[in-house]
C-alpha positions, 0 to 999 in steps of 0.5 A, spaced: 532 527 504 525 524 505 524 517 501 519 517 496 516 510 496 509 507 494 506 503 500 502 499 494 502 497 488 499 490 485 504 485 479 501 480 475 502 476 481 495 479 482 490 477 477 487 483 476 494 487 475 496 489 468 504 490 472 510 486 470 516 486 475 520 489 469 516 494 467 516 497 475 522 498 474 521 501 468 517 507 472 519 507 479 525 510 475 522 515 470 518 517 476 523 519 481 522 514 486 526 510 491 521 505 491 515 501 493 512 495 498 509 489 492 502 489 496 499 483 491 492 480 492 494 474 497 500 472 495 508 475 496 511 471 490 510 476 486 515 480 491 519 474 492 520 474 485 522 481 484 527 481 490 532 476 487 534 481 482 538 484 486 535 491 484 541 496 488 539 503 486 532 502 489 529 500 496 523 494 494 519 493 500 516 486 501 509 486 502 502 483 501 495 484 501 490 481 504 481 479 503 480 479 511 473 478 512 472 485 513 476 487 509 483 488 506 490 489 510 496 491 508 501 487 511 508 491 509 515 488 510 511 480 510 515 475 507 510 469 508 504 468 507 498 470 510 491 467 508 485 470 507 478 469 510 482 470 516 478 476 522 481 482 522 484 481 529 488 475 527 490 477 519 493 483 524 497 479 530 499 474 523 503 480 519 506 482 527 508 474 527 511 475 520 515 481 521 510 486 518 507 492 519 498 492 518 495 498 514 488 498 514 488 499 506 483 505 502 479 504 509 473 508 507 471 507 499 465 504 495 468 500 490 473 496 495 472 493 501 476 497 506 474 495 514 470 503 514 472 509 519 469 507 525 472 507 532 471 498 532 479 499 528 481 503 533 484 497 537 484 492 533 492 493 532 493 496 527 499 500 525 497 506 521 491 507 516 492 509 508 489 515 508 491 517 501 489 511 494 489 513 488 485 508 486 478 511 490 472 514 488 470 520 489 478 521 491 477 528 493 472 527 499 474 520 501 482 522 502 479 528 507 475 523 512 481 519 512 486 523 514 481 527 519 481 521 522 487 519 523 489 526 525 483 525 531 486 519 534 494 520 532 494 514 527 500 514 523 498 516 515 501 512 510 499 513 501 500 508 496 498 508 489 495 502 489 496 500 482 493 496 477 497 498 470 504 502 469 502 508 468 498 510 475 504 507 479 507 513 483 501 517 483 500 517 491 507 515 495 508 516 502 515 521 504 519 517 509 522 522 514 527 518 516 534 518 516 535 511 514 534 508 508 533 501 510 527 497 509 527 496 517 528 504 518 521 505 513 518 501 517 521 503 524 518 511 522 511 508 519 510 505 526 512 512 529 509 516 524 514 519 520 510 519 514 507 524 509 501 521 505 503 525 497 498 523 491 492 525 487 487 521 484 486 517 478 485 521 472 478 518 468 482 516 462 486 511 466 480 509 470 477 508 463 482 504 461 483 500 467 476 498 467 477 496 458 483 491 459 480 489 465 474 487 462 478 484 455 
């Protein structure tokens, strides 16, 4: 059977994430997952704390989020740092040295920077585009263009909650048509397009609620 994984989901380790590692356990369980990468904003020790917990019954994929000056890459499988601030093309080359895989992250959005879907990303090394973030507004529309897209130029399409707060996690996830369920076989089938991006859109209650413990 396929794996059911979120490609990006936020700790506490990110500053404006409300997760603990033990409550993404907690959901990642109750919802049925195999797993998810731990994508913080410009750091890993949130991925490298979880990991020494030996978790056997789910797969935890290492990971990273980083603020290029055009906007944020997913460095997937990455168990160092990547700085910020970086160009596109050298956030993308410094994952590929690091191990990982580079996902353009919520692409086209208009409240988080994405690098835009424009044929500038086409050759920039990129191995895969998330098409489906349940984190962006209008959901519905933005979620179309970006699989239009990468359906276009045959990019392979990966999903990923982006969660921020316990309840949204697993609301997008990629299926990883794999045989394997090792971090490298999910990531060998992502570089060859074995994926299928699942998810809906964050509900307004949660973006509500989001936005008021944020802001207290």
């Amino acid at each position: 059977m396929p794996l059911k994984i979120d490609l990006h989901v936020h700790t506490c380790y990110s500053e404006d994430s409300l997760i603990t590692l033990e409550e993404l356990i907690k959901q990642l369980r109750q919802k049925g997952l195999d797993g998810a990468a731990i994508t913080d904003h410009d750091t890993i020790e949130g991925a490298k704390k979880i990991l020494k917990s030996n978790i056997d019954d789910l797969l935890i994929i290492p990971g990273i989020e980083v603020s290029t000056k055009e906007g944020h890459i997913l460095g997937i499988n990455v168990m160092e740092p990547i700085p910020s601030g970086l160009s596109v093309e050298e956030t993308i080359e410094r994952i590929h040295e690091a191990g990982g895989i580079a996902i353009a992250a919520h692409p086209q959005t208009l409240l988080k920077d994405g690098l835009g879907l424009n044929h500038k990303i086409l050759n920039l090394g990129l191995d895969a585009i998330e098409v489906v973030n349940s984190s962006v507004f209008p959901f519905l529309p933005l979620t179309y263009l970006a699989k239009k897209f990468a359906e276009r130029y045959n990019i392979p399409q990966t999903a990923g909650s982006d969660s921020h707060m316990p309840e949204t996690i697993g609301l997008a996830y990629t299926l990883i048509n794999n045989d394997g369920d090792s971090v490298d076989d999910v990531i060998k089938a992502i570089r060859r397009g074995l994926t299928t991006p699942v998810g809906k859109g964050m509900p307004l209650t949660l973006r509500i609620k989001r936005a008021w413990k944020i802001f207290l």
